[in-house]
DOVEX-409114 format. One record per residue (C-alpha): residue in one letter; y, z, x. Coordinates in steps of 0.5 Angstrom, whole numbers, padded with zeros to 4 digits, always signed. Layout:
<atoms>
aYZX/...
</atoms>
This chain:
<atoms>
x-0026-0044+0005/x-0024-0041+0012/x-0027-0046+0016/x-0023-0053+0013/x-0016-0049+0013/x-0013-0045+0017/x-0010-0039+0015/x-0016-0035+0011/x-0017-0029+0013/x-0022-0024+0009/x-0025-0017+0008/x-0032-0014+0006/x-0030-0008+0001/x-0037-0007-0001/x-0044-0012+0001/x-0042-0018-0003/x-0036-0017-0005/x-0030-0020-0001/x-0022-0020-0001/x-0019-0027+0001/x-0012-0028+0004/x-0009-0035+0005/x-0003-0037+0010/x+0001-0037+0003/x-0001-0031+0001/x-0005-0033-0005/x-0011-0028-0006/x-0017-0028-0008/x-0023-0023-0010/x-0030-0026-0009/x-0035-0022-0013/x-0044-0023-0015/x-0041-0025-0022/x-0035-0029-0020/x-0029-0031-0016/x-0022-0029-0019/x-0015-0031-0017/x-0012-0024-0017/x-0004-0026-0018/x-0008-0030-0025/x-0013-0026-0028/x-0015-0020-0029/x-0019-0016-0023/x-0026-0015-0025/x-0029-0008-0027/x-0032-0003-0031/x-0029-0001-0037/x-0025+0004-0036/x-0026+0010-0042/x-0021+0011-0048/x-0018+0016-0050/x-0021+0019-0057/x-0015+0017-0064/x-0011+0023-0065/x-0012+0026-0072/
</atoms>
């Protein structure tokens, strides 16, 4: 993507996972297990844990 656009930027946050920043503002989260567009959908990760009912 970076080499057919101009604007792109990115940074590694871990080893292959990547943020992506277009010119425009867009952003995107690239993962082993998938590329998310961070302004439509849900960033991936564990679940985080519940807490019991009340009773």
């Amino acid at each position: 993507m970076k080499t057919h656009r101009a604007g792109w930027a990115y940074r590694v946050l871990a080893p292959g996972v990547y943020y992506w920043r277009g010119r425009t503002g867009e952003q995107w989260l690239v993962t082993p297990g998938g590329t998310y567009a961070l302004d439509t959908q849900p960033c991936p990760g564990p679940a985080k844990p519940t807490d019991p009912p009340d009773e």
